[in-house]
C-alpha positions as CSV (number, residue, x, y, z in Angstrom):
1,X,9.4,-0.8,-10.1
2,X,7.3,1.4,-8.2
3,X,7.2,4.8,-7.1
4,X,8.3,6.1,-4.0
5,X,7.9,8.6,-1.5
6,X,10.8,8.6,1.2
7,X,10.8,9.8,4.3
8,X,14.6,9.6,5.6
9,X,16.5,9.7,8.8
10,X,13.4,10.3,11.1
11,X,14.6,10.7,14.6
12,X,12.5,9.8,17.2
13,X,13.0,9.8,21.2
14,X,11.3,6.6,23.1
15,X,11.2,4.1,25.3
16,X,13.1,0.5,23.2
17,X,13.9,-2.4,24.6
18,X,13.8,-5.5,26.8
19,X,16.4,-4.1,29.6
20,X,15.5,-2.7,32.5
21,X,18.0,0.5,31.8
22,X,16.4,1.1,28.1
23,X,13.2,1.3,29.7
24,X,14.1,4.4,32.0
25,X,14.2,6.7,29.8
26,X,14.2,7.4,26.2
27,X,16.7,6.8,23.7
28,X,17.2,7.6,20.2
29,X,15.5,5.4,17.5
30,X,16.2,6.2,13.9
31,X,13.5,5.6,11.5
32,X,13.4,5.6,7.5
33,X,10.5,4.6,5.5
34,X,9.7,3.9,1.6
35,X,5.9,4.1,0.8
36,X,5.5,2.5,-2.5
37,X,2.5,5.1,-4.3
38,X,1.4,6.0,-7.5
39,X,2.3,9.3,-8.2
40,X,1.2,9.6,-11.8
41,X,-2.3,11.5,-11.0
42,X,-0.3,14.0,-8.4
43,X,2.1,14.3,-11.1
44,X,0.2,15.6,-13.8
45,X,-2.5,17.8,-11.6
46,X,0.2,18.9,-9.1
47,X,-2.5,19.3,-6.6
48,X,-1.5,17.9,-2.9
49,X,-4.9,16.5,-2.9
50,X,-3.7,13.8,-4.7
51,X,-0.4,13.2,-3.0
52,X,0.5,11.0,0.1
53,X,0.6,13.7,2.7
54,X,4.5,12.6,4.0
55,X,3.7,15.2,7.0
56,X,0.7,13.9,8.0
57,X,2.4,10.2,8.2
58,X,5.8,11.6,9.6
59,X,3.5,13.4,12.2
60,X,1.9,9.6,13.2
61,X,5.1,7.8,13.4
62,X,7.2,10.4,15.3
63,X,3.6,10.4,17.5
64,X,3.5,6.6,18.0
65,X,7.3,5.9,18.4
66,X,7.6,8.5,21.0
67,X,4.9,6.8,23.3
68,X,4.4,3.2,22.2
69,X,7.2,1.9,24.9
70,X,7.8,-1.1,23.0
71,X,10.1,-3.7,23.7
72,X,11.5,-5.2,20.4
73,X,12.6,-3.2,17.5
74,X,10.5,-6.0,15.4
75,X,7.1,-5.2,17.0
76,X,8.2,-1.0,16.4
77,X,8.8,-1.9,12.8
78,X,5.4,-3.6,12.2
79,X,3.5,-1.2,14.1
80,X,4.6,1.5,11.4
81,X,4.2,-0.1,8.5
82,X,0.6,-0.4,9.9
83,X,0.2,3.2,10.4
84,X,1.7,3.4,7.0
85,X,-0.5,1.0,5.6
86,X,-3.7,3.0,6.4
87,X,-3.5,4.8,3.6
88,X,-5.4,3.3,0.9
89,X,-3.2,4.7,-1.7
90,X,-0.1,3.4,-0.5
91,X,0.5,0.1,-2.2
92,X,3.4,-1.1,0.5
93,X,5.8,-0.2,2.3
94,X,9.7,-0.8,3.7
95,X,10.1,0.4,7.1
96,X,14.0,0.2,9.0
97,X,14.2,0.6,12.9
98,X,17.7,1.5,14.3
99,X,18.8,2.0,17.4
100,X,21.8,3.6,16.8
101,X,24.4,2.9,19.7
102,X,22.6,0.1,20.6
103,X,25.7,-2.4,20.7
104,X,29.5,-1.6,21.1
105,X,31.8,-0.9,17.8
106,X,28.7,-0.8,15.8
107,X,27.1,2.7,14.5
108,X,23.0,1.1,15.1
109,X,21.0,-2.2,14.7
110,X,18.0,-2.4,13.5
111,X,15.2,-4.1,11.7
112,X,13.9,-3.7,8.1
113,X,10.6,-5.0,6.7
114,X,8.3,-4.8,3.7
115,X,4.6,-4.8,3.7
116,X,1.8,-4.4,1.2
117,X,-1.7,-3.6,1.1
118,X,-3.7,-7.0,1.2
């Protein structure tokens, strides 16, 4: 098992979807993330030098999600893990995409993927 750095319930505001009414305006989109890092050297210096900088990635996928204007939740999923991915020290990654009120009598849907460093 890895370790992992979590970045939970991420709520962004963009434009989802294939309809012409999700593409007027905004809408909620939930986002959590796993990266899959090695936190042993962090761990024993406890210097943030040698952390993943969660603020720095929250900061890109808040950034991207906001103004991508996708239209599947898919194609939002794999663009973070990407963005997620550039960081050489993260090893992989599980990103889920909700859209939470998307579909009557359920809370979200969504889409959850994992990736790794190739």
């Amino acid at each position: 098992m890895m370790d992992q750095v979590i970045i939970k319930d991420l709520l962004a505001r963009g434009v989802i979807g294939v309809n012409e009414g999700e593409r007027l305006q905004p809408q909620d989109i939930l986002i959590n993330v796993v990266l899959f890092v090695d936190v042993q050297k962090a761990a024993q210096s406890d210097r943030i030098d040698d952390c993943v900088d969660y603020r720095t990635v929250t900061k890109k996928i808040l950034t991207y999600a906001e103004k991508a204007e996708r239209f599947t939740v898919e194609a939002l999923t794999a663009d973070i893990a990407k963005i997620c991915l550039e960081d050489a020290r993260v090893q992989g990654v599980r990103v889920r995409v909700e859209k939470p009120g998307a579909v009557r009598f359920s809370r979200s849907v969504g889409v959850e993927i994992e990736r790794f460093q190739s």
